[in-house]
Biopython code that builds the backbone (N, CA, C, O; Angstrom):
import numpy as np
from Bio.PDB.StructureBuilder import StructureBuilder

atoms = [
    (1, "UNK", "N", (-29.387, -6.261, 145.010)),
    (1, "UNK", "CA", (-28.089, -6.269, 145.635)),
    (1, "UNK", "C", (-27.292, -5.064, 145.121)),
    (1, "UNK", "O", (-27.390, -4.890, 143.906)),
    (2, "UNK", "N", (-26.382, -4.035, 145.916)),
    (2, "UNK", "CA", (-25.679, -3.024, 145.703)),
    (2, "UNK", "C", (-24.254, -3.566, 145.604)),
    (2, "UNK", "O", (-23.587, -4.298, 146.336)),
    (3, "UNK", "N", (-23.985, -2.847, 144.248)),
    (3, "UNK", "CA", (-22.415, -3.065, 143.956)),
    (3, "UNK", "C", (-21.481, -2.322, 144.892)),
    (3, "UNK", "O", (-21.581, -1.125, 145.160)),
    (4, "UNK", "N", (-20.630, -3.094, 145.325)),
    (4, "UNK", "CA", (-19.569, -2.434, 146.318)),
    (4, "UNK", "C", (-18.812, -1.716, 145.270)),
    (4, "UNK", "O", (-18.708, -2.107, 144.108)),
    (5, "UNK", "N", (-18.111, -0.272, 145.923)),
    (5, "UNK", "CA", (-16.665, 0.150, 145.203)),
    (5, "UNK", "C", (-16.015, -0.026, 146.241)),
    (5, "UNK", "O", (-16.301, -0.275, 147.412)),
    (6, "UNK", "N", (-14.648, 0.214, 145.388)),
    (6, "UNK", "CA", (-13.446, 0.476, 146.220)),
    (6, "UNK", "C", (-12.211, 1.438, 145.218)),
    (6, "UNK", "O", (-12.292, 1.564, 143.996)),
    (7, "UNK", "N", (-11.593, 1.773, 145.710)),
    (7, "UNK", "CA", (-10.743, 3.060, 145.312)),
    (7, "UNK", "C", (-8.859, 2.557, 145.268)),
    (7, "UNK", "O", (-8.103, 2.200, 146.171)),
    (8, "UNK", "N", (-8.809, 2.605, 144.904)),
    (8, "UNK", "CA", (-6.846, 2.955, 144.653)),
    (8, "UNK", "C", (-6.464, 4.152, 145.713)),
    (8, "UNK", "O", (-6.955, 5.272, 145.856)),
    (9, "UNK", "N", (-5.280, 3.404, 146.477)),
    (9, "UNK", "CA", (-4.918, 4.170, 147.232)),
    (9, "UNK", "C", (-4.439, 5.871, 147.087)),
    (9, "UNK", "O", (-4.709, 6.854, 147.775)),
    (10, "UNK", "N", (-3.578, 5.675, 145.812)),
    (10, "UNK", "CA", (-3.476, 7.464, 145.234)),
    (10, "UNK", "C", (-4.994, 8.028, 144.951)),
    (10, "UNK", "O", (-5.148, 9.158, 145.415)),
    (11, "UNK", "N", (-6.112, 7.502, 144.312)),
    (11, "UNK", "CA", (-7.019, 8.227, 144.703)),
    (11, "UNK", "C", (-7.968, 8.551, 145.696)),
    (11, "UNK", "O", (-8.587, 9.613, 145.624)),
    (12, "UNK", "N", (-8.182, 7.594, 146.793)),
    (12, "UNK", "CA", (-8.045, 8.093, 148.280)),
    (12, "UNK", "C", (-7.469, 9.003, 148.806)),
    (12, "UNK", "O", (-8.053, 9.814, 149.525)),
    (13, "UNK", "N", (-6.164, 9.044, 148.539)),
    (13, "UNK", "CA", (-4.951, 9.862, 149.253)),
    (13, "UNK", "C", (-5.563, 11.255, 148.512)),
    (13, "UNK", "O", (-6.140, 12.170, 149.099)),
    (14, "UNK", "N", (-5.353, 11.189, 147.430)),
    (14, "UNK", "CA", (-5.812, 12.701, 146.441)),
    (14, "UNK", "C", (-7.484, 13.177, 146.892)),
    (14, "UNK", "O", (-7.836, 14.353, 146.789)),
    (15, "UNK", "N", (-8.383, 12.137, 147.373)),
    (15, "UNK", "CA", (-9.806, 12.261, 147.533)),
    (15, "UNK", "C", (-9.412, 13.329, 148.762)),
    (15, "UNK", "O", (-9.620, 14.540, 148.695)),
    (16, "UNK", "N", (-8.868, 12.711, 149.776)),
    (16, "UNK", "CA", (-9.124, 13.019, 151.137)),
    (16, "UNK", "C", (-7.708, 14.139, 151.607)),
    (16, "UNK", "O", (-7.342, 14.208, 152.781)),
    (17, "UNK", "N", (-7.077, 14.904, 150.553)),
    (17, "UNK", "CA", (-5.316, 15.342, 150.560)),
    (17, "UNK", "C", (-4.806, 14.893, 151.543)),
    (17, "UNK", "O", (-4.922, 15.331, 152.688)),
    (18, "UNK", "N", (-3.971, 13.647, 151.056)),
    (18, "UNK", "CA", (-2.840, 12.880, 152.619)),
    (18, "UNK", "C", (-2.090, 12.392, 151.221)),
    (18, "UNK", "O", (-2.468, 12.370, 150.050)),
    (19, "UNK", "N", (-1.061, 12.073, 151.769)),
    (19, "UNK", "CA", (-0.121, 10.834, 150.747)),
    (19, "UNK", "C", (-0.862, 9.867, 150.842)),
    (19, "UNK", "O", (-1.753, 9.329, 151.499)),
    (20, "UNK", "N", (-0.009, 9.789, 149.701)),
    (20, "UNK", "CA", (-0.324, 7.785, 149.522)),
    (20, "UNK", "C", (0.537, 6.552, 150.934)),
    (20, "UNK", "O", (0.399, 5.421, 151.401)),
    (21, "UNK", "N", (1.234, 7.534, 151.046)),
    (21, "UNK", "CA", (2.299, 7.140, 152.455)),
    (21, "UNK", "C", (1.654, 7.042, 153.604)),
    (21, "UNK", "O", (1.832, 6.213, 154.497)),
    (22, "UNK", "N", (0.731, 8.108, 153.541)),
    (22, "UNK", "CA", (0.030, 8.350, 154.928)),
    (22, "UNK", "C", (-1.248, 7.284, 155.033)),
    (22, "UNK", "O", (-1.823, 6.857, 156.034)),
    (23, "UNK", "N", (-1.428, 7.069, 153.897)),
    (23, "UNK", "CA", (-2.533, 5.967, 153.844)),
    (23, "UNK", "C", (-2.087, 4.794, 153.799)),
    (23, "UNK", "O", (-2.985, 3.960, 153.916)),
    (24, "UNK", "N", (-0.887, 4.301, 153.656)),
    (24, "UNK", "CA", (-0.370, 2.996, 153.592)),
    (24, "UNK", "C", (-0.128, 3.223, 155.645)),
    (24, "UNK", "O", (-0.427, 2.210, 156.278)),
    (25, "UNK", "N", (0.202, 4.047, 156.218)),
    (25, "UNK", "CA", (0.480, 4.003, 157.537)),
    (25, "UNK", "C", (-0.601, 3.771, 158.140)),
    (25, "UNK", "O", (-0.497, 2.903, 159.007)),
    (26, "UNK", "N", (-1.763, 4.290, 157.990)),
    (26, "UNK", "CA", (-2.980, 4.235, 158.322)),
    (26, "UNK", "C", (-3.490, 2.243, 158.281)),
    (26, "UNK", "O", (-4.109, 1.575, 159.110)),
    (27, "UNK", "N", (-2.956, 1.909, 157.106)),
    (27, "UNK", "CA", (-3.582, 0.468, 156.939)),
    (27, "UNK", "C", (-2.845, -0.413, 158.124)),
    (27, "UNK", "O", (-3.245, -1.370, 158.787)),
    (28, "UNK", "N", (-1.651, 0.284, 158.112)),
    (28, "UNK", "CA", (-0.121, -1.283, 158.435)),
    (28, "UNK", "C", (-1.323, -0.405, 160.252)),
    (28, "UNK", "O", (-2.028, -1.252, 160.801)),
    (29, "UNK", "N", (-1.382, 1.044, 160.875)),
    (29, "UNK", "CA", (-1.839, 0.772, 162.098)),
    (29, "UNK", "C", (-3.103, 0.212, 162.617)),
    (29, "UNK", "O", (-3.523, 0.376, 163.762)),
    (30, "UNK", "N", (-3.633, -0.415, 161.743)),
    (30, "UNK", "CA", (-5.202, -1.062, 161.750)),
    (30, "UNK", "C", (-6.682, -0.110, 161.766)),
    (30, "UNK", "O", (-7.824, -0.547, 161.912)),
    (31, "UNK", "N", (-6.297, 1.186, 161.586)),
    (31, "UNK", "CA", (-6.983, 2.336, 161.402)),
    (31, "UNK", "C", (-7.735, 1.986, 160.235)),
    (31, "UNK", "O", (-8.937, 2.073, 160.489)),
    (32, "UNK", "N", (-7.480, 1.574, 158.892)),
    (32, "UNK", "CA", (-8.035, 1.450, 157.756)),
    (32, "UNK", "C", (-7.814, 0.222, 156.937)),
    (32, "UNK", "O", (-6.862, -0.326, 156.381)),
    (33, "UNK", "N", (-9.303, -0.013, 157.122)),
    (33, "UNK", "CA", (-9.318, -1.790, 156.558)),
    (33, "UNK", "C", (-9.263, -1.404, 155.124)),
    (33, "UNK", "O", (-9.588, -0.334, 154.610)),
    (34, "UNK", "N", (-8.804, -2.446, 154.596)),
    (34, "UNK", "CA", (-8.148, -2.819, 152.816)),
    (34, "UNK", "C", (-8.841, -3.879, 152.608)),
    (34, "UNK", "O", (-9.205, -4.523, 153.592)),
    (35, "UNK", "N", (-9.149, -4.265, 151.452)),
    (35, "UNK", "CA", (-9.370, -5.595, 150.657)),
    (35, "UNK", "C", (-8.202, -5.603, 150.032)),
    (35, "UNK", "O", (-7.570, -4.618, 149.650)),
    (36, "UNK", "N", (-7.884, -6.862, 149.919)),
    (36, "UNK", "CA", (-7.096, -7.562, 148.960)),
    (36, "UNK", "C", (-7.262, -8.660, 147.677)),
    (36, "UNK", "O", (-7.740, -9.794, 147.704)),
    (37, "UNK", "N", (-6.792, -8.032, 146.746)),
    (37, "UNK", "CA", (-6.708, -9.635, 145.361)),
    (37, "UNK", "C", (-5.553, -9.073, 144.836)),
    (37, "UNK", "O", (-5.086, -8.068, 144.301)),
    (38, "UNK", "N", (-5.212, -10.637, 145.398)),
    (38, "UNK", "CA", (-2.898, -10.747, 145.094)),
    (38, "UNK", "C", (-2.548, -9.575, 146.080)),
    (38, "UNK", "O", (-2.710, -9.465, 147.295)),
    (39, "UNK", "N", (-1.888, -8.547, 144.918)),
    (39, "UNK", "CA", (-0.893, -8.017, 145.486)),
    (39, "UNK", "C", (-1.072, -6.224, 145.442)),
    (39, "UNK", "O", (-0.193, -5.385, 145.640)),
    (40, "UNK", "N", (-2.765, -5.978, 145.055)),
    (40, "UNK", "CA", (-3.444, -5.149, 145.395)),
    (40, "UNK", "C", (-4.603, -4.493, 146.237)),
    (40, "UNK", "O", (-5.786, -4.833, 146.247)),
    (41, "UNK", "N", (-3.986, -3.456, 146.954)),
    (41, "UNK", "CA", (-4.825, -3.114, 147.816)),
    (41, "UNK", "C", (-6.211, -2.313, 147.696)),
    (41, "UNK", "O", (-6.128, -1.506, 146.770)),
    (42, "UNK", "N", (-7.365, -2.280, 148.288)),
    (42, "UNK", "CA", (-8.431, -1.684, 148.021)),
    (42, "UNK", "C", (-9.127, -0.778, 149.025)),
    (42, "UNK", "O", (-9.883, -1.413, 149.760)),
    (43, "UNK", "N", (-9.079, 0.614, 149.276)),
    (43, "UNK", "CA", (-9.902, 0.807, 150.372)),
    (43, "UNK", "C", (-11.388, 0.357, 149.898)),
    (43, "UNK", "O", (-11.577, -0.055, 148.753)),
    (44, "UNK", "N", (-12.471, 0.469, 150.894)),
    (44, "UNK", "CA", (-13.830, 0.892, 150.505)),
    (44, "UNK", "C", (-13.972, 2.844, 150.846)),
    (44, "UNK", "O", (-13.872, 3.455, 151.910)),
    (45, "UNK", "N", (-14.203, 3.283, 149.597)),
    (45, "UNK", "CA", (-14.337, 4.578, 150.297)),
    (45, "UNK", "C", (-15.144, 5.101, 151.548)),
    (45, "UNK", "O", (-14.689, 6.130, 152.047)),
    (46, "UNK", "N", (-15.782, 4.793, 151.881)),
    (46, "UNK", "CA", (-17.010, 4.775, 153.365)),
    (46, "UNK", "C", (-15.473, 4.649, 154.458)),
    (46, "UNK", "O", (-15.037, 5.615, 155.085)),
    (47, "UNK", "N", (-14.916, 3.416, 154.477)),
    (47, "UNK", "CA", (-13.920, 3.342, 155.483)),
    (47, "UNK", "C", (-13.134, 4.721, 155.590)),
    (47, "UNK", "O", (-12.929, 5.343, 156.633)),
    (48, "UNK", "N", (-12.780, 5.039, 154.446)),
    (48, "UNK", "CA", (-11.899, 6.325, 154.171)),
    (48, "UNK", "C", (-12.289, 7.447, 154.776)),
    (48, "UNK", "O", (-11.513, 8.079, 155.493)),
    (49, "UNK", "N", (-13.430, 7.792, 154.573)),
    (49, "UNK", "CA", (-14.191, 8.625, 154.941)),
    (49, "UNK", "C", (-14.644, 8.731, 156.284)),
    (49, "UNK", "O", (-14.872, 9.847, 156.749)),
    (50, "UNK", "N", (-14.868, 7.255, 157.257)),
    (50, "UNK", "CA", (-14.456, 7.396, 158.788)),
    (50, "UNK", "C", (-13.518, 7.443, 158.967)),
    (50, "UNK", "O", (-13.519, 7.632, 160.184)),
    (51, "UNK", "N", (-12.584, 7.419, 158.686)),
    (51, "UNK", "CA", (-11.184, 7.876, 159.646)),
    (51, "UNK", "C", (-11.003, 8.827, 160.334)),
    (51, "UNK", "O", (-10.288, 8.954, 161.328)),
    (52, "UNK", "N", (-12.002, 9.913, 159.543)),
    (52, "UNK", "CA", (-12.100, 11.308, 160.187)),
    (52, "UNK", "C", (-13.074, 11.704, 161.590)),
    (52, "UNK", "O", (-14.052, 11.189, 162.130)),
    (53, "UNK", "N", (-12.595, 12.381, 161.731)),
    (53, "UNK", "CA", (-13.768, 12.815, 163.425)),
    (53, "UNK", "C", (-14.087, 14.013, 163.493)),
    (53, "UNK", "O", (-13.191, 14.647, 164.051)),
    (54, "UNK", "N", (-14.948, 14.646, 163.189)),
    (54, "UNK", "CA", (-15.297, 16.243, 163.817)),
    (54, "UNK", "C", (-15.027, 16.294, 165.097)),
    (54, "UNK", "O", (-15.558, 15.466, 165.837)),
    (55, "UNK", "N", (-14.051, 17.380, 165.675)),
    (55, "UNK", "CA", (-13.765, 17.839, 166.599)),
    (55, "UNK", "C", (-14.744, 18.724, 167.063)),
    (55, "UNK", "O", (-15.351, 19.466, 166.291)),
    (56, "UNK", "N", (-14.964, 18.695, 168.410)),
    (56, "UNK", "CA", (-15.943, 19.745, 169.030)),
    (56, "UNK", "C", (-15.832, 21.285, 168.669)),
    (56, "UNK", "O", (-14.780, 21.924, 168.695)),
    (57, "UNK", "N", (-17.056, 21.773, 168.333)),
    (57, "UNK", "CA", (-16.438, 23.449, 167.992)),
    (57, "UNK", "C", (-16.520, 24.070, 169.599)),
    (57, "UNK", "O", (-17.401, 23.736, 170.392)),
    (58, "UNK", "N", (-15.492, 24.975, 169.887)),
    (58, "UNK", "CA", (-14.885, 25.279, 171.291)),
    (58, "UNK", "C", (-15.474, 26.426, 171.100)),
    (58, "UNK", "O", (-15.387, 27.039, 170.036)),
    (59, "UNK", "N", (-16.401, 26.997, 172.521)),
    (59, "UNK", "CA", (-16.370, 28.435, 172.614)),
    (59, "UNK", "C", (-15.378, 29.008, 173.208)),
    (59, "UNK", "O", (-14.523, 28.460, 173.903)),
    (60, "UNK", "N", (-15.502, 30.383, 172.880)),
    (60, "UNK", "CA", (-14.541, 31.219, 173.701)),
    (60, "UNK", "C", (-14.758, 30.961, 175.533)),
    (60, "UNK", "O", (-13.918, 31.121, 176.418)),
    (61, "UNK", "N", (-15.800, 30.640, 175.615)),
    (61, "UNK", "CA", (-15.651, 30.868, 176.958)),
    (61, "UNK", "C", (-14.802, 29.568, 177.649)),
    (61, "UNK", "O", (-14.304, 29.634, 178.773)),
    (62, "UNK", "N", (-14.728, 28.342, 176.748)),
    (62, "UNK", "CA", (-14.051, 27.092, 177.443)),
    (62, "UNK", "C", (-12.309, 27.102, 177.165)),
    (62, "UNK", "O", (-11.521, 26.216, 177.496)),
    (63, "UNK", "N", (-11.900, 28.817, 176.224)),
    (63, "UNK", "CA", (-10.650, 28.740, 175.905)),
    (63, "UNK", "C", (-10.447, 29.590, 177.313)),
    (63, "UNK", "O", (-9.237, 29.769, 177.453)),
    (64, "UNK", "N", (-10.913, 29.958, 177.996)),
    (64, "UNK", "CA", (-10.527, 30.292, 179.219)),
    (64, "UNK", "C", (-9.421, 29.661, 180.229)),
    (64, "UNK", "O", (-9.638, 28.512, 180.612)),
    (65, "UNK", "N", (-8.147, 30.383, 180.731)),
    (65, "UNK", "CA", (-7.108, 29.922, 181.298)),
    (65, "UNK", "C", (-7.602, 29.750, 182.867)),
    (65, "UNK", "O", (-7.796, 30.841, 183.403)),
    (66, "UNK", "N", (-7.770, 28.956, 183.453)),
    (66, "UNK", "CA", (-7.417, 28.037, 184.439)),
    (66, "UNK", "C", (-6.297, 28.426, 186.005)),
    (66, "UNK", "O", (-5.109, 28.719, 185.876)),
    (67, "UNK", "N", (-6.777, 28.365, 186.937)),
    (67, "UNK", "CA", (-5.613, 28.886, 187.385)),
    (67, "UNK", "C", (-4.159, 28.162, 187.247)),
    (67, "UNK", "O", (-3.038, 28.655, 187.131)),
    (68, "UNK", "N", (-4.658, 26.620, 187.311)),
    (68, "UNK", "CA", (-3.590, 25.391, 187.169)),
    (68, "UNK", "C", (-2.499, 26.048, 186.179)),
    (68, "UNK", "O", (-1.314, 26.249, 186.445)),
    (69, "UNK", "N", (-3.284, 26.381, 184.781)),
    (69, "UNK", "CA", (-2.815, 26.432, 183.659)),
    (69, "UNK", "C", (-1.959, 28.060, 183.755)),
    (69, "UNK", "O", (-1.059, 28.434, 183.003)),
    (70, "UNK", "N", (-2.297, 28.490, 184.400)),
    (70, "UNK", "CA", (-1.839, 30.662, 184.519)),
    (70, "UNK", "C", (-0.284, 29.933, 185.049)),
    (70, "UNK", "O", (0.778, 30.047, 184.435)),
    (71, "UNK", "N", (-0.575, 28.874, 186.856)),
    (71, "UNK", "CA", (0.641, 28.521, 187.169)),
    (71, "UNK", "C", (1.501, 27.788, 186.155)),
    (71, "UNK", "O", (2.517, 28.468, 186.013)),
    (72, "UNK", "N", (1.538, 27.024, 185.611)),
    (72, "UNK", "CA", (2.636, 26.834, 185.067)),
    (72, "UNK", "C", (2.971, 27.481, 183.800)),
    (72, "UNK", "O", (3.940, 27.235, 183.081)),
    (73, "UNK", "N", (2.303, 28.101, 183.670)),
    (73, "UNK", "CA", (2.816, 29.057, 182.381)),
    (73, "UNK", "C", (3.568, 30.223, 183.114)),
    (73, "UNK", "O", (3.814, 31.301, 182.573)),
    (74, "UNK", "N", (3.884, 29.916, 184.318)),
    (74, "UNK", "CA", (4.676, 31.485, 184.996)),
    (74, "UNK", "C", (5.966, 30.776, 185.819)),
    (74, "UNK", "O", (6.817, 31.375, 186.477)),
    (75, "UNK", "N", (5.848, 29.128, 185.559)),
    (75, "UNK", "CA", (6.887, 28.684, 186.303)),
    (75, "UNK", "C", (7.972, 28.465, 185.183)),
    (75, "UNK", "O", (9.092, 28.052, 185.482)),
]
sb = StructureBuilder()
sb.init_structure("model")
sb.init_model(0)
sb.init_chain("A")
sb.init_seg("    ")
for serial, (resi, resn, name, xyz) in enumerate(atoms, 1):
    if name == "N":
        sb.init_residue(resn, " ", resi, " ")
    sb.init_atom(name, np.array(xyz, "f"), 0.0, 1.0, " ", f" {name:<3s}", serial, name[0])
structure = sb.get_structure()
């Protein structure tokens, strides 16, 4: 059987650079599950660590303007 960790929110916050604020916002929007005993919170670091998403890397050719996009940039 594998021992679970879990982390303190300032060192999450410091793991991943966000506040500790930004990670308490993250929990209250259901983005990041916590354990609890009493009146302390626990991430699992794994959770922490999905929160994130690699964004697609964009070529130059898809930063290409559009005619849609030419019009309203001239209106």
């Amino acid at each position: 059987m594998t021992m679970r960790t879990y982390e303190t929110l300032p060192t999450a916050a410091a793991r991943i650079g966000v506040s500790v604020k930004t990670i308490r916002r993250r929990i209250a929007e259901g983005v990041l599950p916590v354990y609890r005993c009493g009146r302390i919170l626990r991430p699992d670091p794994d959770d922490v660590d999905a929160m994130f998403r690699r964004y697609p890397t964009w070529s130059s050719a898809s930063r290409v303007a559009t005619p849609l996009q030419t019009a309203r940039r001239t209106n």
